[in-house]
Every structure is written in C-alpha cells, then in structure tokens.
VOROKOL-811437 format. One record per residue (C-alpha): residue number from 1; z, x, y; residue in three letters. Coordinates in steps of 0.02 Angstrom, whole numbers, m for minus. Layout:
<nuzas>
NUZA    n      zz      xx      yy  res
NUZA  NUM       Z       X       Y  ALA
...
</nuzas>
This chain:
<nuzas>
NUZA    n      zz      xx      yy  res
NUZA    1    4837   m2503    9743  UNK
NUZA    2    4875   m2682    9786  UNK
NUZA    3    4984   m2715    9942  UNK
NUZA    4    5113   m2785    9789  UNK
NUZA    5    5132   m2632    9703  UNK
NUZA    6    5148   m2534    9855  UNK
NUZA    7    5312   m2612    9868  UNK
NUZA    8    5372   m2623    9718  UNK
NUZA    9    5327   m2413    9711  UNK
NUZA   10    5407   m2382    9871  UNK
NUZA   11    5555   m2485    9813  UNK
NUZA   12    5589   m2391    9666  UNK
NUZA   13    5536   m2200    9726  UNK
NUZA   14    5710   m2165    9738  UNK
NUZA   15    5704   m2176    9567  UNK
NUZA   16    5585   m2041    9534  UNK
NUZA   17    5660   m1872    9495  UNK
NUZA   18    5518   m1798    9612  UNK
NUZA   19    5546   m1949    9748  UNK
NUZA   20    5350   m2009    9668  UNK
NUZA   21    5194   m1938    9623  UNK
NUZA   22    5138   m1785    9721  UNK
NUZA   23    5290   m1755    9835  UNK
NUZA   24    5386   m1600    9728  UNK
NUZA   25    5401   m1495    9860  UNK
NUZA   26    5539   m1579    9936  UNK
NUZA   27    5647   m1574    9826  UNK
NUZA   28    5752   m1414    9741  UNK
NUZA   29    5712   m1401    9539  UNK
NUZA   30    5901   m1347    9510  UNK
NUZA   31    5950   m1530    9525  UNK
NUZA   32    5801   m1586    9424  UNK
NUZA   33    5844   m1462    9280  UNK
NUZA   34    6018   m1491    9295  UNK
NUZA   35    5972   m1689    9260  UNK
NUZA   36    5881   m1633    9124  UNK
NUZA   37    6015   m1513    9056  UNK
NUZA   38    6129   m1660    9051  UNK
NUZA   39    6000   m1783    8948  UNK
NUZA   40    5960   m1639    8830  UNK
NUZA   41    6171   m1633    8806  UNK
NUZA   42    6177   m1817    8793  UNK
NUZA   43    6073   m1808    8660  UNK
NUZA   44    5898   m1855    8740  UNK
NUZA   45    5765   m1726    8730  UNK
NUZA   46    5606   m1689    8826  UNK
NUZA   47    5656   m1768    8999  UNK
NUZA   48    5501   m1770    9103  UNK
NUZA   49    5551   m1909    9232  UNK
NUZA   50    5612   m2092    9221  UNK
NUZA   51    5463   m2161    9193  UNK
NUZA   52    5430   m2075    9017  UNK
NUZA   53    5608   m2120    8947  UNK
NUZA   54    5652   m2272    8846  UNK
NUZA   55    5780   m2352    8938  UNK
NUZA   56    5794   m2476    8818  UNK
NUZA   57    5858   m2339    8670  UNK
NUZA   58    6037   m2362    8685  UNK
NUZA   59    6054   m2185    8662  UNK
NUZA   60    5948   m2147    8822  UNK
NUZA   61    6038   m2294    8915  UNK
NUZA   62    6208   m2163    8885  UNK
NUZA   63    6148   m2047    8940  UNK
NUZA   64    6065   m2088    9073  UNK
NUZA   65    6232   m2173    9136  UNK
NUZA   66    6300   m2018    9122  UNK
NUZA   67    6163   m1901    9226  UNK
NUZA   68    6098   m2018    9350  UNK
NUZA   69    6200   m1951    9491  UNK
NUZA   70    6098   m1784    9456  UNK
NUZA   71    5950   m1857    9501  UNK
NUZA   72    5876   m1772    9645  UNK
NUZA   73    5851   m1920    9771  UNK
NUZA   74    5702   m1931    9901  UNK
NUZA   75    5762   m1852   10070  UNK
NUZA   76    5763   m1963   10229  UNK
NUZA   77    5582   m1914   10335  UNK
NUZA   78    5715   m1834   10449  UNK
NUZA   79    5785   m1721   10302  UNK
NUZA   80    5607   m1653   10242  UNK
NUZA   81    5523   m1627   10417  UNK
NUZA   82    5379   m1746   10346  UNK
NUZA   83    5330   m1919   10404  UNK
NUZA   84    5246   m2037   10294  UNK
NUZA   85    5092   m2144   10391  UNK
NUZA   86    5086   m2295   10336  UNK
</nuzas>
C-alpha cells in the first residue's frame, strides 16, 4: 500500500465499525450489533460496515445520521494494551 493510502486509511479507521481490517478483537460486538440494530430500524438492511453501505441512498444517509454515535470507535493504544509499529 502506497505511503498515500496509508494515510488516507489511518485517517478514516475511526470510521470502521471494527477500527479497520483485522483488528476485531478490540472492540465489544454489543456496540457493533446495536449499530446495526439501529440501521435495520431505520430501514437499512444487511449492515456489514461503512464501507459496504451506500451513503449516497438518502435513505442510508438517515439513518446513518441517526446510528453513527453507535459506532464502536477505535480505542486509544493506551485503551487496548496494543501498540501499533509503524
């Protein structure tokens, strides 16, 4: 992956439901189903991440204003015990 990209990811991992490919384990599937929950309620089915949604369906857009603060959000290397080497 080009140094570029490796920005831009790193900028946007917060993003991620799972904080970015691979790194599940820190995070607690409760708030990731209860995101989910909330897009199925809002009318958006099949919620696998941010990355597979249409953000550009107005109807995902909704709801997605409405459950993004149940994202689960990448913990600080302090919060997970794990230290990225970079």
């Amino acid at each position: 992956m080009g140094e570029e990209a490796q920005k831009a990811l790193e900028a946007c991992r917060s993003l991620m439901p799972s904080g970015g490919p691979g790194r599940r384990g820190n995070f607690d599937d409760s708030a990731l189903n209860a995101f989910r929950t909330c897009m199925k309620d809002n009318g958006v089915e099949d919620v696998r991440g941010l990355q597979n949604l249409d953000q550009a369906d107005p109807k995902v857009a909704k709801a997605l204003e409405k459950c993004r603060p149940l994202l689960p959000t990448q913990p600080s290397p302090g919060e997970s015990g794990t230290t990225s080497s970079t």
